[in-house]
Backbone bond lengths (Angstrom), bond angles and torsions (degrees), N, CA, C in turn:
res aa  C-N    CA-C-N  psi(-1)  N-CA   C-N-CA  omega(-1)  CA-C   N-CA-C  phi
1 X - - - 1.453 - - 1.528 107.94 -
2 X 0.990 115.59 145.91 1.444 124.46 167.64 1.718 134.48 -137.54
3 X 1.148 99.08 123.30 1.735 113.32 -155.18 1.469 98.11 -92.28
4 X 1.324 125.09 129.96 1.084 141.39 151.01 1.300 123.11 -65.94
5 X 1.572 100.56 121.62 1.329 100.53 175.14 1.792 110.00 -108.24
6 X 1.288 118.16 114.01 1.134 132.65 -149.08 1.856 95.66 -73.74
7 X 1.051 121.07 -14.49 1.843 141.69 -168.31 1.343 111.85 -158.69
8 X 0.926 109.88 66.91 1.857 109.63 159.99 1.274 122.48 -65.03
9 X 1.484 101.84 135.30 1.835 114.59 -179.01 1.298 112.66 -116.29
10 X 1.412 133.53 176.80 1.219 132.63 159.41 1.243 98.17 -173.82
11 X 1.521 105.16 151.48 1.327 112.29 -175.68 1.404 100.16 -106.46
12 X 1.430 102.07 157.65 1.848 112.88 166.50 1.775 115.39 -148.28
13 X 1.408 108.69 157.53 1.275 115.47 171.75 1.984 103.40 -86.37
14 X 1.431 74.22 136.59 1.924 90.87 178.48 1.537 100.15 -103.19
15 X 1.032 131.49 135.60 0.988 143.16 149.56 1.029 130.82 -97.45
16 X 1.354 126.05 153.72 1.720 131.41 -177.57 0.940 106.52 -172.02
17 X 1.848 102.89 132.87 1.372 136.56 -170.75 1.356 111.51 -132.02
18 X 1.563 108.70 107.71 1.141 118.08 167.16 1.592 114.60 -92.03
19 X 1.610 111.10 162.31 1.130 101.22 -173.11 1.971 108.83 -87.34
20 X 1.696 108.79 136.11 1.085 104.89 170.76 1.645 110.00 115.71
21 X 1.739 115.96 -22.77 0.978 126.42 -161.03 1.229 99.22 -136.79
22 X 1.658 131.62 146.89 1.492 160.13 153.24 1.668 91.56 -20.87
23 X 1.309 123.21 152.96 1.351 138.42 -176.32 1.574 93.75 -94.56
24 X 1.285 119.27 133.97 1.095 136.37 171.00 1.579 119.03 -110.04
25 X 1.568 121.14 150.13 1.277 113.04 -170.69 1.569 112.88 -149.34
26 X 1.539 122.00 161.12 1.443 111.68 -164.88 1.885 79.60 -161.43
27 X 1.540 93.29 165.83 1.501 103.97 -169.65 1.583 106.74 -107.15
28 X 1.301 135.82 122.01 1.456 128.85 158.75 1.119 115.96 -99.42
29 X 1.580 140.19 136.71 1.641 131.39 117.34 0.855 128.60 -43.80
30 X 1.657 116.92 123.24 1.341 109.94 156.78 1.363 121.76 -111.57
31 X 1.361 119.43 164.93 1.805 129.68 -179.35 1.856 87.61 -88.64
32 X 1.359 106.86 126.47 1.563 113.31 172.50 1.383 91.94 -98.68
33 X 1.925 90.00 121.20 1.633 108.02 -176.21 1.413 112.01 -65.46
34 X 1.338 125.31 154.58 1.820 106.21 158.76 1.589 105.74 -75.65
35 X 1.053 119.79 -178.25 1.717 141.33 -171.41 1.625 103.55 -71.19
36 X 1.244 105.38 -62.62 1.419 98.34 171.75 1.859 123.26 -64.34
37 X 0.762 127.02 -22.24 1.480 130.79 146.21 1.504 122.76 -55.46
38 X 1.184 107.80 -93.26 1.675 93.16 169.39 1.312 124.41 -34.13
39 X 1.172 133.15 -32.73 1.704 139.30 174.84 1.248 94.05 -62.33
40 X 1.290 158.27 -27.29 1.196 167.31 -177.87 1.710 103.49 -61.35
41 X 1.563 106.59 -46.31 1.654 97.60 -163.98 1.594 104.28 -99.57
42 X 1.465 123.87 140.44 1.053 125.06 -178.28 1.782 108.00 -92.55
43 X 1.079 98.46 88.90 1.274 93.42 170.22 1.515 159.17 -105.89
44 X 1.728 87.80 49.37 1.279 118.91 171.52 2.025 99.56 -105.01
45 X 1.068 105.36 6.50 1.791 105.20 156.11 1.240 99.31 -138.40
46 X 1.904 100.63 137.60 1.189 119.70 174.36 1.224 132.43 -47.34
47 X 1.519 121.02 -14.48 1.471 115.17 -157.34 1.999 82.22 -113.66
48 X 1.274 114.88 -3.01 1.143 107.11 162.55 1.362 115.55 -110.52
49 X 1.184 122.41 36.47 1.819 135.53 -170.65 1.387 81.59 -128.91
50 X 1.199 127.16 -43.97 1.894 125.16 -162.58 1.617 87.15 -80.26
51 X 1.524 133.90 -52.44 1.407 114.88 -152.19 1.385 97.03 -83.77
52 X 0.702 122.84 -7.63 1.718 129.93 -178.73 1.776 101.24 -74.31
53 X 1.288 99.23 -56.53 1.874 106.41 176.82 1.560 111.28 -62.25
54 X 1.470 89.22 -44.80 1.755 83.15 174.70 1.308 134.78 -83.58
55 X 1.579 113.89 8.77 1.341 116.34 145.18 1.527 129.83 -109.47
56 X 1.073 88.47 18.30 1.804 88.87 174.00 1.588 102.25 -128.52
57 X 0.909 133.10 -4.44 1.542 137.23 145.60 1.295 118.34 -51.89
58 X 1.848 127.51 107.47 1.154 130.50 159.98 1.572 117.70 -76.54
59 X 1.796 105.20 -50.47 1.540 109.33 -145.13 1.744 86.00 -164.84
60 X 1.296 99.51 146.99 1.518 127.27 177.48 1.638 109.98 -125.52
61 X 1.066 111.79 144.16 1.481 102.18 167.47 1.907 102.20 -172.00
62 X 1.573 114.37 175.64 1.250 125.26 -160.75 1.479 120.38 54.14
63 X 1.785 111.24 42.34 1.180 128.95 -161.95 1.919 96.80 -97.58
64 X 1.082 127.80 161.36 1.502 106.73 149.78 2.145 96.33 -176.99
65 X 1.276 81.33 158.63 1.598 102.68 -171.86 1.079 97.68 -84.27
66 X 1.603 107.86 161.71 1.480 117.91 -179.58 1.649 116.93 -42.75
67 X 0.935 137.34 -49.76 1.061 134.50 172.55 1.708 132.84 -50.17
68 X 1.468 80.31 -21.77 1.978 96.57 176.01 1.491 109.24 98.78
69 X 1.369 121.48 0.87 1.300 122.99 -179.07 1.872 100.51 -68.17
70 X 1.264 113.92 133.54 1.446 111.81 160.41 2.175 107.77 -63.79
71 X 1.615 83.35 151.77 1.408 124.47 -166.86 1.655 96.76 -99.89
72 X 1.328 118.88 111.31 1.754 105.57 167.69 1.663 86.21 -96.85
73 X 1.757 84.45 140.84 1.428 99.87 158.76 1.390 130.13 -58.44
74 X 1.124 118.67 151.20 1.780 131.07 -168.35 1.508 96.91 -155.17
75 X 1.290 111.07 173.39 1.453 134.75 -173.36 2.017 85.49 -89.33
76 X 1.322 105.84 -48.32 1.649 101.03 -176.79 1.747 105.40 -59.78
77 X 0.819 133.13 -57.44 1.029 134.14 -152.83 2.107 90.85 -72.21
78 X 1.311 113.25 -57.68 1.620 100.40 -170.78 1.635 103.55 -47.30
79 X 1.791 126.11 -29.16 1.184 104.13 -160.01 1.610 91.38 -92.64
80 X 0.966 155.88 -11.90 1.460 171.97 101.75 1.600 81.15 25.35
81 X 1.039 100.32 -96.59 1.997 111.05 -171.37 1.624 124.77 -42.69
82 X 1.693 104.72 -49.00 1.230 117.93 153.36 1.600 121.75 -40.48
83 X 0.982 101.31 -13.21 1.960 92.20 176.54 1.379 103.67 -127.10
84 X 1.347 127.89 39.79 0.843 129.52 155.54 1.852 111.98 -123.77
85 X 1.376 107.47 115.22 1.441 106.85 -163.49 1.679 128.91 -72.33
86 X 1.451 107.93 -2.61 1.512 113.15 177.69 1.907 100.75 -83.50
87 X 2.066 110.72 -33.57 1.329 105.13 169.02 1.359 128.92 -73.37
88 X 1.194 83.53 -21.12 1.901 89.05 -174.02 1.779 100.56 -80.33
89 X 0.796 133.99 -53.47 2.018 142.56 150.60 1.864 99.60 -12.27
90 X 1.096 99.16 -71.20 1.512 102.07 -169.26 1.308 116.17 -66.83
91 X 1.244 131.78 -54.32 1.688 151.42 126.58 1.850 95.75 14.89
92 X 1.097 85.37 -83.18 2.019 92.11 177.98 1.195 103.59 -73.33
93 X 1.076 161.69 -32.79 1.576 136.42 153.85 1.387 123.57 -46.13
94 X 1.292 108.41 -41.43 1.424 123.61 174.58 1.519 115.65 -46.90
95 X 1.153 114.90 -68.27 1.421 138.63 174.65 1.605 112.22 -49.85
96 X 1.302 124.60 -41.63 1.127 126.48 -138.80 1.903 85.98 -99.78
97 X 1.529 102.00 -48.42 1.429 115.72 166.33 1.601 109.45 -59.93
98 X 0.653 151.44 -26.04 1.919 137.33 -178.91 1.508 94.80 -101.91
99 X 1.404 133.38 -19.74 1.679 124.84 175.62 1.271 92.57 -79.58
100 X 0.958 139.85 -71.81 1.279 147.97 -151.35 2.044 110.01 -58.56
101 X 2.024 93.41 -45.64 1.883 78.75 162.58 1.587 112.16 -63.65
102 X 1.075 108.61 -43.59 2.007 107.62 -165.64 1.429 87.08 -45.97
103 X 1.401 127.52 -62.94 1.344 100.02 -158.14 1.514 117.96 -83.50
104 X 1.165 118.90 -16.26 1.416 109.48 145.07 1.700 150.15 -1.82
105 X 1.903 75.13 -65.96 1.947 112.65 -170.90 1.559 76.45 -85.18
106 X 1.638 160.13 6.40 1.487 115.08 176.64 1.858 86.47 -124.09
């Protein structure tokens, strides 16, 4: 039997490596687009690499500010990260790597 999942998620570790400093890491969900959706974003331009992230972005977490206080996710805060181009890089590796095992495993 096989169950449809009408919204598939999966979570992944993001990583980020700046230069000079220990690799740092934080967890996203993403919404796994269907085909005809993603075919939608051109993402060989950035502002179609961001709307692409910003619809397949559910939830962020193990985020935290200098101080070490945890970060709740918000729509401000993903586009916060999103414009920063070493997160937005990893962001799409992330994604592209946990779609790519699921379909792997079938």
């Amino acid at each position: 039997m096989f169950n449809i999942d009408s919204e598939p998620i999966v979570r992944a570790r993001v990583e980020i490596r700046l230069p000079d400093q220990e690799p740092q890491d934080f967890f996203t969900t993403f919404r796994v687009l269907d085909i005809d959706t993603f075919n939608g974003f051109d993402l060989s331009d950035p502002e179609g690499s961001k709307a692409f992230l910003s619809a397949a972005i559910v939830d962020m977490d193990e985020i935290v500010d200098r101080g070490g206080a945890a970060v709740p996710y918000s729509e401000a805060l993903r586009d916060r990260l999103l414009n920063q181009p070493v997160v937005r890089a990893a962001l799409a590796r992330a994604y592209h790597k946990e779609v790519g095992e699921a379909c792997r495993g079938n």
